[in-house]
Backbone as CSV, one residue per row, in Angstrom:
resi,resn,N_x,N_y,N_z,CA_x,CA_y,CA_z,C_x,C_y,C_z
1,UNK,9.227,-4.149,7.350,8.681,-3.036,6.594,8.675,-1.823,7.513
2,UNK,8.957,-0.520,6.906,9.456,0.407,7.884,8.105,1.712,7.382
3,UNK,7.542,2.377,8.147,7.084,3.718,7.893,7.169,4.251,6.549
4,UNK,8.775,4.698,6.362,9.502,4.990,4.928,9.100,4.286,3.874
5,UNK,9.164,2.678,4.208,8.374,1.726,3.124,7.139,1.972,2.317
6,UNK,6.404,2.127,3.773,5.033,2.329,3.167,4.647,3.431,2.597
7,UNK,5.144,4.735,3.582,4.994,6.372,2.655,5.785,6.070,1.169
8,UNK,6.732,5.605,0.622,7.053,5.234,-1.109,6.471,4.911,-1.579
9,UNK,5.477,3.653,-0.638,4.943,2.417,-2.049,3.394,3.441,-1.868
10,UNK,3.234,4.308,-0.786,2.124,4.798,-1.338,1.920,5.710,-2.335
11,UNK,3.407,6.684,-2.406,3.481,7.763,-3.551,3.679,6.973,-5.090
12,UNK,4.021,6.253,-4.924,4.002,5.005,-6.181,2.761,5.056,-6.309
13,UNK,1.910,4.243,-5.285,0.841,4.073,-5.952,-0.134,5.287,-6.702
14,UNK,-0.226,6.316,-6.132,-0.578,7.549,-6.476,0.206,8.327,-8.237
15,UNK,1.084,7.560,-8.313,1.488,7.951,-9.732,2.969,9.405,-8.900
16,UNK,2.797,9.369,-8.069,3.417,10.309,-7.373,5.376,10.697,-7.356
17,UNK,5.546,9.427,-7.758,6.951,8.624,-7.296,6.680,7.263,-8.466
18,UNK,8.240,6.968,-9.171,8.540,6.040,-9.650,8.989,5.511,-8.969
19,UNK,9.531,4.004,-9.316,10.690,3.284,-8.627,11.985,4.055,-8.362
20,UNK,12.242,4.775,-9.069,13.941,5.059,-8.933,13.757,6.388,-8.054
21,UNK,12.716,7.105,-7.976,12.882,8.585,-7.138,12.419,8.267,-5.779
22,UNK,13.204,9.342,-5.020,12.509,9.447,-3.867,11.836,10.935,-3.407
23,UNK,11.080,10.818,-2.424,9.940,11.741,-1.831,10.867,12.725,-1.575
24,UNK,10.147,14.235,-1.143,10.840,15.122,-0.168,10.463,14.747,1.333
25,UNK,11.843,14.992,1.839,11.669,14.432,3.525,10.699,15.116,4.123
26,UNK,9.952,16.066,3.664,9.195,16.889,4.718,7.509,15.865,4.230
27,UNK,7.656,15.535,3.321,6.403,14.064,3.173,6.335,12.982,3.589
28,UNK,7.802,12.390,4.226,8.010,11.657,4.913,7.730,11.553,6.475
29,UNK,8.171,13.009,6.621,8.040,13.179,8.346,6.571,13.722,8.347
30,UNK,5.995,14.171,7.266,4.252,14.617,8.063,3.931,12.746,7.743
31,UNK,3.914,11.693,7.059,3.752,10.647,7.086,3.730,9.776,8.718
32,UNK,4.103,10.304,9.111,4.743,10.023,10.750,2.969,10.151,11.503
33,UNK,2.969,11.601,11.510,1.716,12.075,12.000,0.630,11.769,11.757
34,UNK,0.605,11.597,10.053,-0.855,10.728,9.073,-0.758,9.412,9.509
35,UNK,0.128,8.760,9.646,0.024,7.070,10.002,-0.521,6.959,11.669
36,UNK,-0.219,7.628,12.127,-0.476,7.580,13.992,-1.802,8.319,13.715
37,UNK,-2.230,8.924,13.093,-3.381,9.696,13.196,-4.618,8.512,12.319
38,UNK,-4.036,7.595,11.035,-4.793,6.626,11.272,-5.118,5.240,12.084
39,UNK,-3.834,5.451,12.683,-4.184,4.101,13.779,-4.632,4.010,14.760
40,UNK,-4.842,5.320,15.622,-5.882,6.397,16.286,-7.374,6.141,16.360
41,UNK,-7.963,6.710,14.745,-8.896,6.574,14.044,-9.482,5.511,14.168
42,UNK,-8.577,4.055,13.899,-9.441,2.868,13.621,-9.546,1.941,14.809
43,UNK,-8.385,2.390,16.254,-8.536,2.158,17.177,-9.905,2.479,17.589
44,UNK,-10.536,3.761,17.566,-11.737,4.239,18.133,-12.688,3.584,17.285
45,UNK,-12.555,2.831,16.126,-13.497,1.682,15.017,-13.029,0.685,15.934
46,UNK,-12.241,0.380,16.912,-11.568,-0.992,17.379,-10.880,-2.061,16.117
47,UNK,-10.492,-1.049,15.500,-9.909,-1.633,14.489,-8.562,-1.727,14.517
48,UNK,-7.705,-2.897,14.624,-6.183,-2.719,15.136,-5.314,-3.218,14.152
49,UNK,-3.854,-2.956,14.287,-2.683,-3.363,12.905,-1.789,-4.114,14.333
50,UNK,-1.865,-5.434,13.836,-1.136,-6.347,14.715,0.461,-6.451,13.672
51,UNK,1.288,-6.445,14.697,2.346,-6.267,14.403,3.570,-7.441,15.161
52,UNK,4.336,-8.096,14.804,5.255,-8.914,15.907,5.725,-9.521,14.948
53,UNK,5.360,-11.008,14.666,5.588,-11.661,14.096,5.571,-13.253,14.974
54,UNK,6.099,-14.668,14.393,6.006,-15.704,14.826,5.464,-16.102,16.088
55,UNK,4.239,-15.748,15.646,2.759,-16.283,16.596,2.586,-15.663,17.971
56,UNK,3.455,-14.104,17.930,3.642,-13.346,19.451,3.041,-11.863,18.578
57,UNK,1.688,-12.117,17.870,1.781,-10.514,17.545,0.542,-9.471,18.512
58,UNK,1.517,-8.607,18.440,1.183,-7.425,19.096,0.653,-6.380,18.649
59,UNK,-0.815,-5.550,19.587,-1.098,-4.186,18.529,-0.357,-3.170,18.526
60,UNK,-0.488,-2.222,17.291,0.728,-1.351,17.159,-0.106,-0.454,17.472
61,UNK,0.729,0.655,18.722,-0.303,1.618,19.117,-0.061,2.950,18.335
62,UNK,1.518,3.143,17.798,1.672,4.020,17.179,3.094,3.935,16.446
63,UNK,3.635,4.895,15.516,4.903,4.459,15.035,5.614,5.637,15.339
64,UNK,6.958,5.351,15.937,7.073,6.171,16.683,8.426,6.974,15.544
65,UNK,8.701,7.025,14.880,9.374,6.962,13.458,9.143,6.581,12.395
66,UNK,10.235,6.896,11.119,9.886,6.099,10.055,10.888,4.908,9.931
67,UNK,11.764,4.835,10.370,13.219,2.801,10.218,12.936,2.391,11.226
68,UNK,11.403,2.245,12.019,11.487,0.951,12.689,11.330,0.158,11.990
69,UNK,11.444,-0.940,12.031,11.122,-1.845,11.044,10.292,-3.234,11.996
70,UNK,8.988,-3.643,10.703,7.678,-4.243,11.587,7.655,-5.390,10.880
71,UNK,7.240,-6.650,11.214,6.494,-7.625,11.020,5.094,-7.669,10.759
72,UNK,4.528,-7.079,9.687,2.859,-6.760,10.159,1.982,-8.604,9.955
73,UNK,1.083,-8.853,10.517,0.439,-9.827,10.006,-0.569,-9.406,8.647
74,UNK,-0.285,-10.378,8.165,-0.977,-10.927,6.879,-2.073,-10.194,6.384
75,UNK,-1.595,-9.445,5.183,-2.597,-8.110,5.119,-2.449,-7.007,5.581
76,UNK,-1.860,-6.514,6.523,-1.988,-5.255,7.486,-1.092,-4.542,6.251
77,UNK,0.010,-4.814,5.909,1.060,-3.615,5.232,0.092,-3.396,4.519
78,UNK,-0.306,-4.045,3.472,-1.349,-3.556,2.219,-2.693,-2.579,2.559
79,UNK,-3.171,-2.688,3.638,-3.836,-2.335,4.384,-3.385,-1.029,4.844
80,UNK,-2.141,-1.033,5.585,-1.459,0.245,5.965,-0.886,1.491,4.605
81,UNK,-0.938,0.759,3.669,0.311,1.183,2.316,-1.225,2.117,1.623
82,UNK,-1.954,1.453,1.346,-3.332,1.483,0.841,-3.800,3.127,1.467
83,UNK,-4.425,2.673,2.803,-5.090,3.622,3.330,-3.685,5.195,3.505
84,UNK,-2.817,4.510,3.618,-1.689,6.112,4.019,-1.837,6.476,2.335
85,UNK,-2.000,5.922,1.611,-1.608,6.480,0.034,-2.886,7.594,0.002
86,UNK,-4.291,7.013,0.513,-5.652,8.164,0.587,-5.546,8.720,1.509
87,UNK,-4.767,9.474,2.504,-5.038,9.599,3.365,-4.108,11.417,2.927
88,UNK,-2.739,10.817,2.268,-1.741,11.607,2.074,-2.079,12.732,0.746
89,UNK,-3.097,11.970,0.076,-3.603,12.750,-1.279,-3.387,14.351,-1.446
90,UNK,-4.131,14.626,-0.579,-3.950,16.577,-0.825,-3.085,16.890,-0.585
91,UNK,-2.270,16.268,0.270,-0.362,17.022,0.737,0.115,16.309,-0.432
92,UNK,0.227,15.640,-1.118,0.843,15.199,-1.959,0.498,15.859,-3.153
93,UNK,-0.474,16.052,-3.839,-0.905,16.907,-4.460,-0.698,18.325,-4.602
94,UNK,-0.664,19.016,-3.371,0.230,19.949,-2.978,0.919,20.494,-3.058
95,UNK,1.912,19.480,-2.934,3.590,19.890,-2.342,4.022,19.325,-3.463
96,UNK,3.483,18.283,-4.712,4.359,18.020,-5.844,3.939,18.518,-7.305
97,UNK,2.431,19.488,-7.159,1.965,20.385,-7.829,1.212,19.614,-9.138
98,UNK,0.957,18.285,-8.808,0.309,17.649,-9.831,-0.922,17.381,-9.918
99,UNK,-1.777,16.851,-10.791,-3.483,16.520,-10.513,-3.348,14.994,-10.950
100,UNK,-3.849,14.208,-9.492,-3.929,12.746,-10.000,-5.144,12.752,-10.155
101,UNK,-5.190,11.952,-11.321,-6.693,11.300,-11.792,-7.506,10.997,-11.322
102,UNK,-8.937,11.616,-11.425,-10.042,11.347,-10.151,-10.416,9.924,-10.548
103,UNK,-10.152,8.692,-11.963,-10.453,7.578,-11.548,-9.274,6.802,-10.695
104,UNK,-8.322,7.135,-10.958,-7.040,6.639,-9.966,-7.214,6.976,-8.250
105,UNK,-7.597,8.425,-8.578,-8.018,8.459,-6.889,-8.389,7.489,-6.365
106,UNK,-10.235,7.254,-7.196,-11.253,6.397,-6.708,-10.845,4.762,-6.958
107,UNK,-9.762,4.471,-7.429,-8.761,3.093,-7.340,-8.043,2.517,-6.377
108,UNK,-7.332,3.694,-5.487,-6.880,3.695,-4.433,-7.362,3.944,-3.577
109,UNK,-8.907,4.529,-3.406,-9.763,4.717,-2.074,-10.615,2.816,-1.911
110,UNK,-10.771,2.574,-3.635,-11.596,1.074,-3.329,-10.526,0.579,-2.550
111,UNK,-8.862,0.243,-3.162,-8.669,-0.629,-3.016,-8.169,-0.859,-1.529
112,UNK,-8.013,0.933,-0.707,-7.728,0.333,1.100,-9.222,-0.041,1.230
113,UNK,-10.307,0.433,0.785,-11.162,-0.076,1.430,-10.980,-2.280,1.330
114,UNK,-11.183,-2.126,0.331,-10.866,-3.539,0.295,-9.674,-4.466,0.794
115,UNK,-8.314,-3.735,1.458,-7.440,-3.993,1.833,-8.035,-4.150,3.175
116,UNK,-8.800,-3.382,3.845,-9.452,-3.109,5.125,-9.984,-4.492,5.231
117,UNK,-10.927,-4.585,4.389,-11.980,-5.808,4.410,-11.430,-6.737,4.294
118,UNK,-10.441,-6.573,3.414,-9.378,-8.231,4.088,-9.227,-8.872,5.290
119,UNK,-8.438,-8.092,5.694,-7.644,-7.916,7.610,-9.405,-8.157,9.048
120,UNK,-10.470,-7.264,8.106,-11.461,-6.874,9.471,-11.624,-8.329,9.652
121,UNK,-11.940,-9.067,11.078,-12.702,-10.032,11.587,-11.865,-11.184,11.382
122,UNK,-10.882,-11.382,10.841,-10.002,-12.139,10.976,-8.599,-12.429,11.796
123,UNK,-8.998,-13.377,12.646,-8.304,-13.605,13.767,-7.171,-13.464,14.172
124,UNK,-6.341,-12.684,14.445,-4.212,-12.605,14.158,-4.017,-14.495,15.605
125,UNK,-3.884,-14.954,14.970,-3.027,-16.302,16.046,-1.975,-16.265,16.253
């Protein structure tokens, strides 16, 4: 799963983006900055996105692009996809001149929270 991945499936989720369209690149590349700026954030919560794969995973300190492409453990993408979708709201809003629904907002703020609460306190092996 790559950066790019997750900035789509978050404008999806936002009503932002269908399946068949894609973003403008300049939402993609501030996506860069919003994703490192939340992994930052939850570092200083000691909150980490383990990344590797087959039982060697590693924390991701930052993404240093959008086509790397990651192994996240179990939960983390949803987690990552989730929180970048609230995170991106007002630039997205913005820059594609639309008003998403303040109960849809509050759909996608429960559901990283609850994507969060998945992943917290559970052990990466």
């Amino acid at each position: 799963m790559t950066l790019h991945d997750l900035t789509f499936r978050a404008m999806r989720d936002l009503n932002i983006l269908d399946a068949a369209q894609t973003g403008a690149a300049d939402v993609y590349t501030e996506s860069v900055s919003v994703a490192n700026d939340l992994i930052d954030q939850w570092a200083l919560q000691r909150f980490f996105v383990y990344q590797g794969g087959t039982g060697a995973w590693a924390v991701l300190v930052a993404f240093p692009d959008l086509t790397t492409d990651y192994t996240f453990a179990p939960g983390y993408a949803r987690c990552l996809q989730k929180s970048l979708a609230v995170a991106l709201i007002p630039s997205l809003i913005r820059r594609f001149k639309v008003k998403t629904a303040e109960t849809q907002v509050k759909q996608i703020e429960t559901e990283a929270v609850e994507a969060r609460r998945a992943v917290e306190g559970v052990g990466v092996q």
